[in-house]
C-alpha positions in Angstrom: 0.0 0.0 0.0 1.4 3.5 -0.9 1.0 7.0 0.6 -1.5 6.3 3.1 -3.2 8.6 5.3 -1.2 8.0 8.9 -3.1 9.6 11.7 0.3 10.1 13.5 2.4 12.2 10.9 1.0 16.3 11.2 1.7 18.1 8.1 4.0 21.4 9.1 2.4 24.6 9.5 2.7 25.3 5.5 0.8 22.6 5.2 3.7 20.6 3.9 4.2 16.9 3.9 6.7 14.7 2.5 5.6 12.1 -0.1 5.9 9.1 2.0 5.3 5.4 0.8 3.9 2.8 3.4 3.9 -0.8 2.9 2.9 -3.9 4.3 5.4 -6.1 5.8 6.2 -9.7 4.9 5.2 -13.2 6.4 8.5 -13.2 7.7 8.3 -10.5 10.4 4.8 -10.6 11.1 4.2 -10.1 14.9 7.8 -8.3 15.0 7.4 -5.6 12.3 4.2 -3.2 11.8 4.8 -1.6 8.4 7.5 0.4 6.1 7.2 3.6 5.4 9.8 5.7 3.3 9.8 9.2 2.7 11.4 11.2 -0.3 11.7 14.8 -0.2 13.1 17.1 -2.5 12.8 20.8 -0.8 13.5 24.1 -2.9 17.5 25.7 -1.9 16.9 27.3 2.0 13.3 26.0 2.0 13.2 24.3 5.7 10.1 21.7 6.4 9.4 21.1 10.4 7.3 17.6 10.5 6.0 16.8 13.7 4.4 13.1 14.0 2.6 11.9 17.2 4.2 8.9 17.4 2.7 5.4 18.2 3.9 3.4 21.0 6.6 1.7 19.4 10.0 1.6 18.6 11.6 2.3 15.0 14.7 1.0 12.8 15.9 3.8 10.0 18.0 4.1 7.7 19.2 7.6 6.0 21.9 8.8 4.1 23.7 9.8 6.8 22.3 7.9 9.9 21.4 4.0 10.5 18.9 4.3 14.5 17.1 2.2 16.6 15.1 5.3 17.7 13.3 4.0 20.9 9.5 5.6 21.4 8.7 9.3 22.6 6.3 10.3 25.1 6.5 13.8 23.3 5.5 15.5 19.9 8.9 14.2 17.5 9.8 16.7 14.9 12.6 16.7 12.2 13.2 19.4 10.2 13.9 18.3 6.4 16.2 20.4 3.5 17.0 19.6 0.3 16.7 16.2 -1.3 16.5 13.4 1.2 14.9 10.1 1.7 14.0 7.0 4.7 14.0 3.5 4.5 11.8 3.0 8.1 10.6 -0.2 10.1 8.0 1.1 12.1 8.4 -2.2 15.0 5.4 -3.6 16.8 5.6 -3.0 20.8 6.8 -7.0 21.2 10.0 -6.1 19.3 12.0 -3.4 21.1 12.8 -5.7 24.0 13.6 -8.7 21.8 16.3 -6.4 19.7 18.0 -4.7 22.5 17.8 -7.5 24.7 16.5 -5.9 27.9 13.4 -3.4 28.9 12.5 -0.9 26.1 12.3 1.5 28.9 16.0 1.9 28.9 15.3 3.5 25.1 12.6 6.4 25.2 13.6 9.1 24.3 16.9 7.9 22.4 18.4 6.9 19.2 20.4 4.6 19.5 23.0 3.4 16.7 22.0 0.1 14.7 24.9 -1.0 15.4 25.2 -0.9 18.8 21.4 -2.7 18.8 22.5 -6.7 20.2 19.2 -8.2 17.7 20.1 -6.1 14.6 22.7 -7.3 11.6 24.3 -3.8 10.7 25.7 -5.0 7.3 22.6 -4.1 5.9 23.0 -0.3 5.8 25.7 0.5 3.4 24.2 -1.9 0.8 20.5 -0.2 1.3 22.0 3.0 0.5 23.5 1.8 -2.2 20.5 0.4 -3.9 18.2 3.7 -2.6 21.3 6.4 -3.6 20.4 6.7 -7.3 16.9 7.0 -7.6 14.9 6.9 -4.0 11.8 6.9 -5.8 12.3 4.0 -7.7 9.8 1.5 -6.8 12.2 -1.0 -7.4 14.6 0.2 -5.6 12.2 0.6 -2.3 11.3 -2.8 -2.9 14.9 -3.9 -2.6 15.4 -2.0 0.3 12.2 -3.1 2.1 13.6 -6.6 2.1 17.1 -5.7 3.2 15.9 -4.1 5.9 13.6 -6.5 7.2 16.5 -9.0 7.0 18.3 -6.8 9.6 15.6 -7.9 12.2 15.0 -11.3 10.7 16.7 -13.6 13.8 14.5 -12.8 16.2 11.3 -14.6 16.8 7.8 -13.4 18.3 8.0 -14.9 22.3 4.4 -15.4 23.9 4.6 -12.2 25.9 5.3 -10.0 22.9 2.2 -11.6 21.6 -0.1 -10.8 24.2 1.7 -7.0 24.4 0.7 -6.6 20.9 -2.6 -7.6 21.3 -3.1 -5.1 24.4 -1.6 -2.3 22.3 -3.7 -3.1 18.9 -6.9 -2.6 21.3 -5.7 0.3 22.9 -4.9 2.3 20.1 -8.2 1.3 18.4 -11.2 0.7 20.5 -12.8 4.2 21.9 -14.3 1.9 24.1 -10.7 2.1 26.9 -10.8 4.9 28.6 -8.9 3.7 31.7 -6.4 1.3 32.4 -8.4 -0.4 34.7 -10.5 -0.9 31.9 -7.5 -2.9 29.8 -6.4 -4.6 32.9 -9.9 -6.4 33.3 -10.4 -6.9 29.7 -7.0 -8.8 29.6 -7.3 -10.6 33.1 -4.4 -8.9 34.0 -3.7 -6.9 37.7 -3.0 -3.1 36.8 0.5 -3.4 38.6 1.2 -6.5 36.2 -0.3 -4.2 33.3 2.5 -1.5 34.2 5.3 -3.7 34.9 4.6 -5.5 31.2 4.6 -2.0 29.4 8.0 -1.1 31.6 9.4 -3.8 30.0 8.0 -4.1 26.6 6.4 -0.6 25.4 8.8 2.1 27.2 5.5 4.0 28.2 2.9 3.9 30.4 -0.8 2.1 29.8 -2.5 5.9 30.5 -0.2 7.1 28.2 -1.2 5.1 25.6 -4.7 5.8 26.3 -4.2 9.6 25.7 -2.4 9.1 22.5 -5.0 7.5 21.0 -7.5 10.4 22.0 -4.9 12.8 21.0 -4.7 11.0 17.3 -9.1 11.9 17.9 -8.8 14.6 18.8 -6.5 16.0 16.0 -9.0 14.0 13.4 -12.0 16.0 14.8 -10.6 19.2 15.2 -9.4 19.0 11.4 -12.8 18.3 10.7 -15.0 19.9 13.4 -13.0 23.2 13.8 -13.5 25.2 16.9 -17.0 25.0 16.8 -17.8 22.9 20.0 -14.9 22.2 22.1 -17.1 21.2 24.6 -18.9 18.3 22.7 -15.3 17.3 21.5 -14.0 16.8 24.4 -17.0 14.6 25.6 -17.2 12.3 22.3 -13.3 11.6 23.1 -14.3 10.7 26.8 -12.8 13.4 28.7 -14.2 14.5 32.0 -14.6 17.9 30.9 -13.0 20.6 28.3 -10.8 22.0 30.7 -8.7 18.4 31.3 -8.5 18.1 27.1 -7.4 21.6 26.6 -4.5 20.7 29.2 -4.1 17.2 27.5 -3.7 18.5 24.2 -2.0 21.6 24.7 0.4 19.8 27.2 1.7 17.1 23.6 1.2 19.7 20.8 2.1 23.1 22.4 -0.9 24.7 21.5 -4.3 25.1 22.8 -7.1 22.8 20.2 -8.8 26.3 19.4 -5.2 27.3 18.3 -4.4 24.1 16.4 -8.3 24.3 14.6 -7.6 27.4 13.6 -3.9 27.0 12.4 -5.3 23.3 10.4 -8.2 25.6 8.8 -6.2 28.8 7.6 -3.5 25.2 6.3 -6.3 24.0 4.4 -7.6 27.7 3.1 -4.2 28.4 1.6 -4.1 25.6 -1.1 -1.7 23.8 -0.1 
């Protein structure tokens, strides 16, 4: 699948994003890796692009022309500012494979990049050889499929464990049913003690259950405020489950850095300019 709509990835405040190509992964690394994604970017000379993405609870494996990470996940807003011509070749991890690649709690990684080389679970040889095949032409299909597979071999020896399994299944619902609200909730739906529940994400997401739970109404809230504007806060803030307007304004202003009349406004004058 290419150039999907990814609820996480904020165009910047041009209203400028990236063409970026997102695929599905193979048999291979089911369970261990989500889905690719590769952006190519080919900016005007001193034109600067700020992308900001509201990351998902996972960890990442990317390779650039100049960098190879295993970026752990961030609590916060991730930007990266993009110039010139430039490209990605991106694993986007499920939440059972940080652990299994570093070899120890993914806690130890949020809010870092880590080299891949430094990264116990991940074969390193596979860098210079994706460049080579992306260098040329980054928006070659052919040569994305080429380095789709490369990179998936880099995480290739390690296997899906039974607790990774049951992580990914807790995250999956998270993220997706409107349904959890509260941890409690998840805790009871998995048969699962909420100390257990924390402990388990300690080791295996980097972040907390509630903070997973906002994310996903922050990801909401951003899709109803694109579409709603600033018309009804109030009735926002109830259809995403918060307790009142006040606790979402803090929520939301407290990830993005801006109040959700702000943002509204800032996504409607985006969408008025044509770009």
């Amino acid at each position: 699948m290419s150039d999907a709509i990814d609820r996480a990835h904020l165009k910047d405040s041009h209203g400028f994003s990236p063409p970026v190509h997102r695929f599905d992964v193979s048999d291979a690394v089911v369970g261990i890796v989500r889905r690719h994604w590769i952006p190519v970017w080919d900016l005007p000379h001193g034109q600067v692009s700020t992308q900001r993405v509201l990351r998902y609870p996972v960890c990442l494996v990317t390779v650039a022309p100049d960098s190879a990470l295993f970026i752990g996940p961030a609590p916060g807003l991730s930007t990266k500012e993009l110039r010139g011509c430039g490209w990605t070749v991106g694993l986007m991890l499920e939440p059972a494979a940080g652990a299994l690649l570093l070899g120890g709690p993914v806690s130890q990684a949020v809010d870092r990049s880590i080299p891949v080389g430094d990264v116990m679970g991940l074969d390193a040889s596979v860098v210079p050889r994706i460049r080579e095949v992306m260098d040329d032409d980054p928006g070659d299909p052919r040569a994305q499929q080429q380095a789709r597979a490369l990179i998936e071999s880099a995480v290739i020896s390690v296997s899906l464990d039974d607790e990774g399994s049951i992580v990914n299944e807790i995250v999956q619902a998270m993220e997706n049913d409107t349904s959890l609200t509260r941890v409690s909730e998840v805790a009871k739906r998995f048969h699962l003690g909420e100390r257990s529940l924390q402990r388990l994400f300690a080791r295996r997401v980097g972040l907390s259950p509630k903070w997973v739970i906002q994310r996903r109404r922050i990801w909401d809230a951003v899709a109803a405020l694109h579409s709603t504007g600033t018309g009804n806060l109030a009735e926002v803030a109830a259809d995403l489950g918060y307790t009142d307007q006040a606790h979402f304004s803090r929520e939301f202003t407290a990830v993005l850095g801006m109040t959700p009349a702000q943002f509204a406004r800032d996504a409607r004058r985006v969408a008025g300019s044509g770009f």
